[in-house]
C-alpha positions, 0 to 999 in steps of 0.5 A: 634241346627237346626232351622226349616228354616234350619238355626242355632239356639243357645240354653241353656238346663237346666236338673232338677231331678224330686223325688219320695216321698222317694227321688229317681230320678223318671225322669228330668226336662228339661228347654230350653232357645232360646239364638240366639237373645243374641249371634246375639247382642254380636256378633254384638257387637263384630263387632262393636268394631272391626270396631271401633278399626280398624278406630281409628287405621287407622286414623292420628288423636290421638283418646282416650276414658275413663271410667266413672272415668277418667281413659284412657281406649283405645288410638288408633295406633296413639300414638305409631306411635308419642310418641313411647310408646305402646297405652296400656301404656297410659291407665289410668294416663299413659298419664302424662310423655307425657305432659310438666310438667307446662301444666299437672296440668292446663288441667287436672284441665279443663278436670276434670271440664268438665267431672263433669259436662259431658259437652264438652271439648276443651283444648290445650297442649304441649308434647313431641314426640318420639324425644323429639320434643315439639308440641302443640296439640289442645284436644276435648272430649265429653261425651258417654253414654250407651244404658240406658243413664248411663255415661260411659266417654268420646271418645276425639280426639288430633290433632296437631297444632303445625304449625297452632300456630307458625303462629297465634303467629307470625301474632299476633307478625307482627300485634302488629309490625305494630301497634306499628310502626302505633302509634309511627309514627311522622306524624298525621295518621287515617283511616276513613270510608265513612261517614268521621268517625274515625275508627283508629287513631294514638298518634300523630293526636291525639295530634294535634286535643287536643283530645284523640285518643279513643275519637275520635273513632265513631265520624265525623270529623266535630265533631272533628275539626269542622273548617276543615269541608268544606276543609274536604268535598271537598276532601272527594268527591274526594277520594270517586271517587278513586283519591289519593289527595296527598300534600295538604295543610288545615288551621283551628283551633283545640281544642289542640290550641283555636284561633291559625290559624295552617297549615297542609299538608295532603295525602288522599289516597281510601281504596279499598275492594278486588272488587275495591270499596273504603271502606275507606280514609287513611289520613296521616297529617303532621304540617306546621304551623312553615314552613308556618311562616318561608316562610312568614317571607322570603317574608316579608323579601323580600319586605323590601328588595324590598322597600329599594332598591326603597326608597331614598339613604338618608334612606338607612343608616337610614334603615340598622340596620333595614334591618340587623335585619330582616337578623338575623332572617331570618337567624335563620329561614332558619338554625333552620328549619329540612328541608336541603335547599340550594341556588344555582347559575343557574350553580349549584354552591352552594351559601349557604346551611342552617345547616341541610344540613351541619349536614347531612353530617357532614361539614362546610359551608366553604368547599361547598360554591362554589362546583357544588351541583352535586360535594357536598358530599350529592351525594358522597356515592349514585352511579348515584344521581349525575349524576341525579342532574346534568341533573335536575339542567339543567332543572331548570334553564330553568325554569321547577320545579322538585321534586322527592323522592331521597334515600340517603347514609348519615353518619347517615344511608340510608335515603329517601328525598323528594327532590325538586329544583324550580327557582328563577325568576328576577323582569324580570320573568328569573331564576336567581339561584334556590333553591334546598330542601329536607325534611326527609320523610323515616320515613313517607314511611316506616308508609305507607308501614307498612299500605299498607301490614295491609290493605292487610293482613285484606283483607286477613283475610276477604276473608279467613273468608268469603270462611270458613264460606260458605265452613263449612256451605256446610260441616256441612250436609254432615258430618251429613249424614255420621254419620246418615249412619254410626249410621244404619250401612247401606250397607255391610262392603264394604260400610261402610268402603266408608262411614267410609273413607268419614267421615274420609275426612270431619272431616279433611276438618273440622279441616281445615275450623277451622284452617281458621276461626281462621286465619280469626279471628286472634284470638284463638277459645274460648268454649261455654257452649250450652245446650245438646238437647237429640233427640230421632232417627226414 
């Protein structure tokens, strides 16, 4: 009907009969009810769900709502585009031939759990799409209610994270690789904070402190190996001004050994946060005790060799079986130690060579005895090594030491040594041959390569975290705002499709931020149970 405004309104006319005394209609009854304000409402209704039906179809999420009984009522476009099934197949328990059959059972057990007690739920799970291909697909929901404050189900969103899994499984699997290469390392390896606290360290210092590994966590080092503390300190202020110390050699007692002085030689190497300040001391420690013995042996073998030769000939016979002894066990020494060490003349002709050398090549003393060392067949498989030793052995013999790390090509593989060739001077200060030594230390470079790229990757993993936290923290207003516009349906369709499209855009900027503080935490996200807060809108 007209309204008097000129406009329309709607109306529901009710017509009773009104009777005489004998029965007879004597005129009507008429009732007539404004039903404008309804029609507007289901009118609006009916909009509202249009624009509902037409965002969730437009999005590339999986959008889905239930009933209050748990049946799926609604999924968007999206399903079809990646199962290949229509959205209505998967109204009600539809949804179940999608999933992997070992996953059904668990998630519906946690949704169901959820849904009792109408709180949020969060859930991941893997289904197959349209192809056959598995994907993992990260699932949320939360409970809806009516304009009276009846549950009427739950709205949910599925997104994919199939890719984002794949990469947190295969940096967990490199972070576990590296910390199994960290503690079977065959060197003493920790790392310490700025007040000389452990904050990691491996079996093998472990050991050679005589106190567990976790027991050392938290403490100092003078707490640990009290008897290192003033060695400790000088270095410590060195590498807190950012210089490496690299080779140096520490004695003292630990609690593995009470009362035996023992010998390490140790590299302290800064830690440095991303603007370069150090944060932490990477130490690795390596034990010399024996070598350090070996050499005194030598030297002692060697004066008596000094006093012999000045004592009178009528001791000299007296003096050999001695003298032969002393021989013996040097000779044990020099050929039982794991380092290849070799005597040459100052021409580089090989004089001797212990057995590791010989081992390391699978050969006889006979058939070096006499080679150029640059001829020998430690160099014959390595182009451009031999060459190199030769140039060096010219430098040594004019007296000048040189130590380098040399790759080799070996029988036994490809292997790195720290290679080294110093003169031996005449009672005249002269070189009179050298002493050319390699020490194994291929499993030591691949231990602090494997630490250098974990300390990149936690750097990494920090300045991830810190830009999510900040960039989350400027998205959570925003996305309030939209959804409080959205709410009082400001503007005209034109507008709420802008501020639907911005939506859109921020909750995707909202999934990546999670994607990132994940990464960041190296660690899947876990649920919490908060309480609800009922707010009542202006």
């Amino acid at each position: 009907t007209a309204a008097p405004d000129g406009g329309k309104r709607h109306t529901e006319t009710s017509y009773i009969p009104r009777r005489d005394e004998r029965g007879r209609v004597a005129g009507f009854f008429v009732l007539g009810t404004d039903l404008t304000t309804r029609e507007a409402a289901i009118a609006a209704l009916r909009e509202s769900e249009e624009r509902f039906r037409l965002m969730a179809d437009s999005s590339p999420a999986l959008i889905w709502v239930s009933d209050a009984q748990a049946n799926i009522v609604f999924a968007n476009k999206r399903y079809e585009e990646v199962f290949g099934h229509p959205a209505e197949d998967l109204h009600g328990e539809g949804w179940r031939r999608l999933m992997h059959p070992d996953d059904v059972e668990p998630f519906l057990a946690q949704f169901m759990a959820a849904f009792e007690a109408r709180r949020r739920f969060k859930s991941d799970a893997r289904v197959f799409d349209r192809g056959g291909r598995e994907l993992c697909l990260h699932c949320e929901g939360v409970p809806r209610f009516d304009a009276n404050g009846r549950f009427a189900g739950y709205v949910g969103v599925n997104l994919d994270v199939t890719d984002a899994r794949a990469a947190e499984q295969a940096m967990r699997k490199q972070a576990n690789e590296l910390a199994a290469i960290y503690d079977a390392a065959p060197v003493g390896l920790c790392v310490l904070d700025r007040d000389l606290r452990y904050v990691r360290i491996n079996e093998r210092l472990a050991e050679i402190n005589g106190i567990p590994a976790a027991d050392h966590v938290g403490r100092t080092v003078k707490e640990i190996v009290p008897d290192l503390d003033e060695q400790v300190m000088a270095i410590f202020h060195r590498v807190l001004a950012g210089e490496a110390v690299l080779g140096i050699e520490l004695t003292g007692e630990t609690a593995a050994r009470p009362g035996v002085m023992r010998a390490w030689r140790e590299n302290w190497v800064p830690l440095r946060a991303s603007n370069g300040e150090v944060i932490g001391i990477a130490l690795s420690a390596e034990e010399i005790t024996e070598e350090r013995a070996a050499a005194e042996a030598l030297r002692a073998s060697e004066a008596s060799l000094r006093e012999l030769n000045e004592t009178l000939e009528a001791r000299v016979a007296e003096r050999t079986a001695e003298l032969s002894d002393k021989e013996r066990r040097f000779r044990a020494i020099f050929d039982s130690t794991f380092q290849l060490t070799g005597l040459c003349a100052l021409d580089g002709t090989i004089l001797v060579v212990n057995q590791a050398a010989l081992d390391a090549v699978e050969a006889r003393q006979a058939e070096v005895a006499g080679v150029k060392l640059w001829d020998a067949p430690w160099w014959a498989r390595t182009p451009g090594e031999a060459e190199r030793v030769r140039a060096e052995i010219a430098r040594v013999a004019q007296g000048a030491f040189v130590r380098y790390d040399a790759s080799l090509l070996l029988p036994a593989g490809e292997r790195v040594f720290d290679f080294s060739m110093k003169p031996v001077f005449g009672d005249d200060g002269r070189p009179v041959m050298l002493v050319a030594e390699g020490r194994d230390v291929t499993d030591v470079r691949r231990t602090e390569e494997a630490l250098r790229q974990s300390q990149k990757l936690e750097s990494m993993g920090q300045l991830t975290g810190g830009v999510a936290h900040d960039f989350n923290n400027l998205l959570t207003p925003i996305i309030g705002s939209l959804d409080l516009l959205q709410r009082r349906s400001l503007g005209g369709p034109r507008e709420q499709r802008l501020i639907d499209g911005a939506m859109q855009s921020a909750e995707r900027a909202k999934t990546l931020v999670q994607r990132l503080l994940a990464f960041a935490r190296r660690q899947p996200l876990q649920p919490h149970r908060l309480r609800r807060r009922r707010s009542r809108r202006p």
